[in-house]
VEXDO-477115 format. One record per residue (C-alpha): x, z, y; residue in one letter. Coordinates in steps of 0.05 Angstrom, whole numbers, padded with zeros to 5 digits, always signed. Layout:
XZYa ...
***
This chain:
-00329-00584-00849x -00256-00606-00840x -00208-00600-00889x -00152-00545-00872x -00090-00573-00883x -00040-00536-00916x +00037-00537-00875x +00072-00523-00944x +00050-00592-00973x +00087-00635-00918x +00145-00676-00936x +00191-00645-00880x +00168-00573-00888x +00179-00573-00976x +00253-00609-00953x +00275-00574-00895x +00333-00527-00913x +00360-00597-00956x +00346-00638-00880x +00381-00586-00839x +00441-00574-00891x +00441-00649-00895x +00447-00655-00813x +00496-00599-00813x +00537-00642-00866x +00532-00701-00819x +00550-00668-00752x +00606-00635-00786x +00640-00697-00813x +00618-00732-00754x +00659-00686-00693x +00712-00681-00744x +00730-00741-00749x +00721-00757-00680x +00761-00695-00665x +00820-00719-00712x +00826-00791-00681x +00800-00801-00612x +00802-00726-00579x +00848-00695-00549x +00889-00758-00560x +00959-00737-00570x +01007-00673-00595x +01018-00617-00555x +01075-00573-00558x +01051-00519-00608x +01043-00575-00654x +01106-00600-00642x +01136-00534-00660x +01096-00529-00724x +01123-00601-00745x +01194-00575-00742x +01174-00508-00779x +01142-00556-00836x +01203-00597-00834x +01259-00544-00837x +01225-00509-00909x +01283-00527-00957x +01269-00509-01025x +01340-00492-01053x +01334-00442-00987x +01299-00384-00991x +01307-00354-00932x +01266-00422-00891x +01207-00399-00927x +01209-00339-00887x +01157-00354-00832x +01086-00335-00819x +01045-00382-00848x +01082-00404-00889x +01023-00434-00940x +01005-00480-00879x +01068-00509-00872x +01083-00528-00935x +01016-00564-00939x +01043-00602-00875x +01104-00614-00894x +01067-00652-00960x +01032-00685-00923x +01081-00710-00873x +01125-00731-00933x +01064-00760-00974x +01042-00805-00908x +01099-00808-00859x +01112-00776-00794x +01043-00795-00758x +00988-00760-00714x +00937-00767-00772x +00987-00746-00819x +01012-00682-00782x +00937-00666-00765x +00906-00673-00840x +00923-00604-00862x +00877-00568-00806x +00831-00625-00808x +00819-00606-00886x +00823-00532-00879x +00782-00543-00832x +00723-00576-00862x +00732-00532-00919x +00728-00469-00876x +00658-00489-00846x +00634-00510-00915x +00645-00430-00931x +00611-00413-00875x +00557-00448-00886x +00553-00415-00957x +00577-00346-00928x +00517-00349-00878x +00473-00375-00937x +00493-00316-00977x +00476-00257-00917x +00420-00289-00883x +00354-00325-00887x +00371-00407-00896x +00336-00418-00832x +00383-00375-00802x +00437-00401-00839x +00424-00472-00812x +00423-00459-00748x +00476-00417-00742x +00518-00454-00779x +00489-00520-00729x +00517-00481-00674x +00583-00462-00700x +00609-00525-00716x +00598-00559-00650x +00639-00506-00616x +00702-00525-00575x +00740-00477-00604x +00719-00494-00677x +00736-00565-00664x +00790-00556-00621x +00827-00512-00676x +00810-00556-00740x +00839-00620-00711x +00898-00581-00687x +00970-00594-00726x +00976-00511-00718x +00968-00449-00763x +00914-00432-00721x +00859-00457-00767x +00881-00401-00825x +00859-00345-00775x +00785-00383-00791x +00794-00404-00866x +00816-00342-00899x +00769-00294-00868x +00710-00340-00883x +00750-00344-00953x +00746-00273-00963x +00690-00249-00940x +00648-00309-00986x +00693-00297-01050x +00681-00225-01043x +00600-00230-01033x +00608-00269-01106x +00643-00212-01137x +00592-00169-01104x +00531-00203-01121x +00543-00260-01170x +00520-00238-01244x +00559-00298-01274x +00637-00311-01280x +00652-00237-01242x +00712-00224-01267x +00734-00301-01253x +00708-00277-01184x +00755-00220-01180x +00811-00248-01193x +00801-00307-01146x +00781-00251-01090x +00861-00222-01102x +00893-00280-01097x +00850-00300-01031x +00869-00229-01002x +00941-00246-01021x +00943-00312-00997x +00911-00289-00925x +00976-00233-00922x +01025-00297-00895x +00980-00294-00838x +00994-00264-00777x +00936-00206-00767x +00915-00231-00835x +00914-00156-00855x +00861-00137-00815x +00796-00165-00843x +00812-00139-00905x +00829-00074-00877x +00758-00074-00846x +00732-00095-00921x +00771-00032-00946x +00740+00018-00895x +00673-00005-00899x +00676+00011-00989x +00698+00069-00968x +00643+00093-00912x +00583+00055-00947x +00554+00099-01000x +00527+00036-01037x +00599-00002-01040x +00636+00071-01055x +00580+00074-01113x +00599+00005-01140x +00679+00013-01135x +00681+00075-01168x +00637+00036-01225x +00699-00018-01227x +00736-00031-01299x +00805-00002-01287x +00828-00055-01324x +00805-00109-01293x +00825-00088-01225x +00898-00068-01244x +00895-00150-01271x +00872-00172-01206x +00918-00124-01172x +00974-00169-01214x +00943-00229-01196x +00958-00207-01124x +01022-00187-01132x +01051-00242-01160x +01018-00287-01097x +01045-00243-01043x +01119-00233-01079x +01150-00293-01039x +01121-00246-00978x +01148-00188-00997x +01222-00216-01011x +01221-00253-00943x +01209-00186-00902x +01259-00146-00944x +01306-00198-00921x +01278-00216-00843x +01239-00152-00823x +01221-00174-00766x +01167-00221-00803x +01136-00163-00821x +01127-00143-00741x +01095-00210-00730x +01046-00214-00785x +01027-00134-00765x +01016-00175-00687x +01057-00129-00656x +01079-00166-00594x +01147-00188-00582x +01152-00155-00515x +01141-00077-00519x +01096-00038-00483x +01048-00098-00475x +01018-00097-00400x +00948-00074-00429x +00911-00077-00370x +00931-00156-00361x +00918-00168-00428x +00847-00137-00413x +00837-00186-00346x +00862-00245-00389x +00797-00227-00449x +00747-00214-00405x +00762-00283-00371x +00763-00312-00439x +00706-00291-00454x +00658-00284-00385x +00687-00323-00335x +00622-00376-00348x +00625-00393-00264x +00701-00412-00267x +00718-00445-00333x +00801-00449-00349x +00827-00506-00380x +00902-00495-00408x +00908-00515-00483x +00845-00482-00491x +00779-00488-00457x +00766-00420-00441x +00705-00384-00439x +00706-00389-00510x +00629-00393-00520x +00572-00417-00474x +00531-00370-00447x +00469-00382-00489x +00515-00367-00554x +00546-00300-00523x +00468-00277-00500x +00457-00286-00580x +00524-00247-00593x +00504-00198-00547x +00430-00192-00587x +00462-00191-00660x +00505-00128-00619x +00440-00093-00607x +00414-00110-00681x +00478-00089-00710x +00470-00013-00670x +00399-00020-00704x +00410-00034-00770x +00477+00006-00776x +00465+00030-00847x +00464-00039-00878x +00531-00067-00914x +00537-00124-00868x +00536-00084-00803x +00586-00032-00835x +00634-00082-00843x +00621-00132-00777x +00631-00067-00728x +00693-00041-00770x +00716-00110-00761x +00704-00114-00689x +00726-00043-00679x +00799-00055-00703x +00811-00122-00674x +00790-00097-00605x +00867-00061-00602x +00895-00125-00637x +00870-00168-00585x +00885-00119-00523x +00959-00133-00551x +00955-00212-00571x +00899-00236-00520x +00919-00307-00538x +00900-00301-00611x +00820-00311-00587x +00813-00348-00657x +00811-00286-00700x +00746-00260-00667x +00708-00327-00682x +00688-00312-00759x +00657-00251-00736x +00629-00271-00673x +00590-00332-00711x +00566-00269-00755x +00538-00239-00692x +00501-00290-00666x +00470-00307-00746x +00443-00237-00727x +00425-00245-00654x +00384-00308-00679x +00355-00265-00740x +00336-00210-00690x +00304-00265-00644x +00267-00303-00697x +00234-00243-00721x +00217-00210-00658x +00168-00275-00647x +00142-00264-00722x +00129-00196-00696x +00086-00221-00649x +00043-00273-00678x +00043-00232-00751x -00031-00276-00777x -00024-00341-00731x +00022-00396-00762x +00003-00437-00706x +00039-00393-00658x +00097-00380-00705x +00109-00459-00714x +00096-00462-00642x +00152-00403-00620x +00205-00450-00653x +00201-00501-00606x +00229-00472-00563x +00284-00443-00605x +00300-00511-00640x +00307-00528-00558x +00356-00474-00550x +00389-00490-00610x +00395-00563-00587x +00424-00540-00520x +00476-00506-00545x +00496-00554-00599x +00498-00616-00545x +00534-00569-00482x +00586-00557-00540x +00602-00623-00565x +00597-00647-00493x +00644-00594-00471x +00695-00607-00520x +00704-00686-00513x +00692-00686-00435x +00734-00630-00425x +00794-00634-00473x +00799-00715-00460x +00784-00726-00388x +00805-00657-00354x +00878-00668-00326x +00896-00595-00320x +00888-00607-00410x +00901-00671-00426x +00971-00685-00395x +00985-00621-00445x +00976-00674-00502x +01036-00724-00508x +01019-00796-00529x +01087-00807-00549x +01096-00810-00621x +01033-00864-00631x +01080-00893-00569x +01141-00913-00612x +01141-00981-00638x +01145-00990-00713x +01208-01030-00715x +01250-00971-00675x +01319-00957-00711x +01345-00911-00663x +01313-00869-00607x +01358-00830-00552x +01324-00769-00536x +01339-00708-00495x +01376-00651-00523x +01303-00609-00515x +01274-00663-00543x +01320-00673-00609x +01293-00615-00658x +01216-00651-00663x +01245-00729-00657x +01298-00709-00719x +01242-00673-00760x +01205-00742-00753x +01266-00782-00772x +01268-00738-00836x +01204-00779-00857x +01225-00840-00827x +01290-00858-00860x +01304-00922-00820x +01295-00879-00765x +01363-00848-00729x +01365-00796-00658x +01419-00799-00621x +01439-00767-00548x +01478-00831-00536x +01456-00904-00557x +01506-00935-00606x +01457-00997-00631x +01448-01060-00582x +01374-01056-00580x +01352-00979-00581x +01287-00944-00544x +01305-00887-00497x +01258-00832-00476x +01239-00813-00403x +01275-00748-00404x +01336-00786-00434x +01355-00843-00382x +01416-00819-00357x +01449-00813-00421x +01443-00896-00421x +01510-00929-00396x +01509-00985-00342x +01528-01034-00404x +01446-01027-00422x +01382-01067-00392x +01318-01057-00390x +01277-01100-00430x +01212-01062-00434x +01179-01004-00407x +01118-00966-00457x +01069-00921-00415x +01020-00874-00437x +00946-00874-00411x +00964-00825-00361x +00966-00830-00279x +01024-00787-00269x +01088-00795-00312x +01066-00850-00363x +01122-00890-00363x +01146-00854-00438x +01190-00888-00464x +01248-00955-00442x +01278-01003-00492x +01342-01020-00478x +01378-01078-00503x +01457-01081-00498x +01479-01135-00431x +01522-01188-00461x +01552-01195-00405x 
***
């Protein structure tokens, strides 16, 4: 009689969850880095802006500090000042938020699901456009991922962790401090509030809290969101941004409603502005929508309390910001952790006795899973590198300038981001007019060049319209 073998034993199957945290490791330092140096290949205008932010924080000034996201810039501008005024250096910030964000998701999904789930959700994730696209930005934009994942996996620990919980709680203030610089910031912990208070198990366990401890933690946070607190006093209106109430008021809600749905479902016509819009494929919303329909069924767990009083009070957020599409990714990713959840165990369902046709139902979910991983990191590079209607939105410029350049004429729109890179070059000097014999003039500032100048070289870009970037100019002796 032949020898049953036993699944458990095998060398894959005892290492699996180590393999597939391993791969998710890999992949994950992998697209970063490839996002950080090769795509989209250049600055765009956003991160522009948020160079001259960094740049303009003065410390004997107050009042500079008085910005939304504010933490992010100053770790820019340390960087920029620690490595010079490069693309690397203005992108490292987001790149290291960024891999530090999707380590805590990794643990976050760890901590509320099965690791199988956890694996491939977390697979999944990181291979998005958006994810990728946002974590090699030189923008804020990769705080409206970090602190959520932050606070929702600091404040599982305090939750559940039976070592270090008062270390926990404390660390859990400061995170919910720290995530009040940014804009909408408020909100996920406003859906943590209201789901203690509707959940009889969480209302239970924060009536059972040591006063003491949380009026220390409640110090803790204070003295973190002080520097906040000063800076609206004295600019209000900071307040009014990092609330998201929109500059222009009454927002056009009915556009803003056009402009999410086509975000979101417009799979047959994909945009392409700065961002490659629909945000997800279609295989990851279908999961979205299934961890929906789990969520409605399991309402009375903790983790649905707080993902649909989460959705629930972004969806009026968003109706008034539609471009802020990066706050709904933490709990979207949640979503589809429980669309895949709700799929894996329907087929379990099914084959209850049989572990041939369990192991043989995840073929065709590893295939899925493989889909959407490959469409996403194919989408991303293809489409944020090759597309022209997004990658002339990228300038080449500043890997452009030559390394011996003393003085660059530049545009009056141009001057605010060229002198916030002189700051960290100090052989570097902008001008409007050249004054030097040699000097390197942009496109948009030609005219500006007397007749008394030549033309020695011209230094294009990559691009098939408007690549000639920028013209050295040498002084005629004539």
């Amino acid at each position: 009689m032949a020898r049953r073998q036993d699944f458990t034993n095998f060398f894959i199957y005892r290492w699996r969850y180590i393999l597939g945290y391993g791969l998710v490791g890999l992949i994950l330092a992998g697209v970063l880095a490839f996002a950080g140096a090769f795509v989209p290949g250049g600055l765009s205008s956003a991160e522009q802006a948020s160079v001259v932010r960094s740049e303009s924080l003065t410390v004997g000034d107050i009042s500079t500090f008085a910005i939304p996201h504010v933490p992010y810039h100053i770790l820019q501008a340390g960087s920029l000042e620690l490595f010079g005024a490069t693309e690397f250096s203005i992108k490292l910030p987001s790149l290291v938020l960024g891999l530090l964000a999707a380590i805590g998701l990794v643990l976050l999904l760890r901590r509320w699901f099965k690791p199988n789930i956890a694996v491939l959700a977390s697979l999944i994730a990181v291979t998005t456009g958006q994810f990728l696209f946002i974590a090699q930005s030189g923008t804020p934009s990769i705080m409206y991922i970090f602190w959520p994942v932050a606070l929702l996996l600091v404040g599982t620990q305090v939750t559940r962790s039976t070592r270090f919980r008062f270390l926990w709680k404390l660390l859990f203030a400061a995170t919910v401090a720290g995530s009040l610089y940014t804009p909408l910031g408020i909100y996920p912990l406003l859906a943590i509030l209201l789901t203690i208070a509707l959940h009889p198990h969480l209302r239970n366990a924060a009536r059972r809290l040591s006063k003491v401890r949380v009026l220390t933690a409640g110090a803790v946070a204070t003295l973190v969101i002080a520097p906040l607190v000063l800076a609206i006093v004295s600019q209000p209106t900071l307040g009014l941004t990092l609330l998201g109430v929109p500059s222009t008021w009454p927002p056009d809600l009915l556009a803003n409603l056009t402009r999410q749905l086509e975000q979101y479902f417009l799979f047959w016509a994909p945009n392409a502005t700065t961002l490659l819009t629909p945000v997800f494929g279609l295989g990851s919303m279908l999961l979205i929508f299934l961890g929906i329909r789990e969520l409605i069924k399991t309402r009375a767990t903790t983790h649905s309390y707080l993902i649909m009083c989460w959705v629930l009070i972004l969806v009026p957020v968003l109706l008034m910001n539609p471009a802020l599409t990066t706050v709904v990714f933490v709990p979207a990713v949640l979503l589809l952790a429980t669309g895949l959840t709700s799929l894996i165990r329907y087929w379990y369902r099914l084959f209850p006795l049989n572990p041939y046709a369990r192991i043989a139902g995840l073929v065709p979910l590893i295939v899925l899973v493989a889909v959407l991983i490959g469409s996403g990191l194919d989408r991303y590079a293809y489409g944020y590198y090759y597309s022209p209607s997004i990658s002339t939105n990228f300038s080449q410029d500043l890997d452009l300038i030559p390394s011996n350049t003393k003085q660059i004429v530049v545009a009056e729109k141009e001057e605010a981001f060229y002198t916030a890179l002189a700051t960290y070059r100090t052989s570097l000097e902008i001008v409007e007019t050249p004054t030097d014999d040699k000097v390197l003039v942009t496109r948009a500032a030609r005219e500006a060049v007397g007749e008394d100048y030549v033309i020695t070289n011209i230094i294009t870009s990559t691009y098939k319209n408007n690549a000639d970037r920028f013209y050295e100019y040498q002084k005629s002796t004539d």
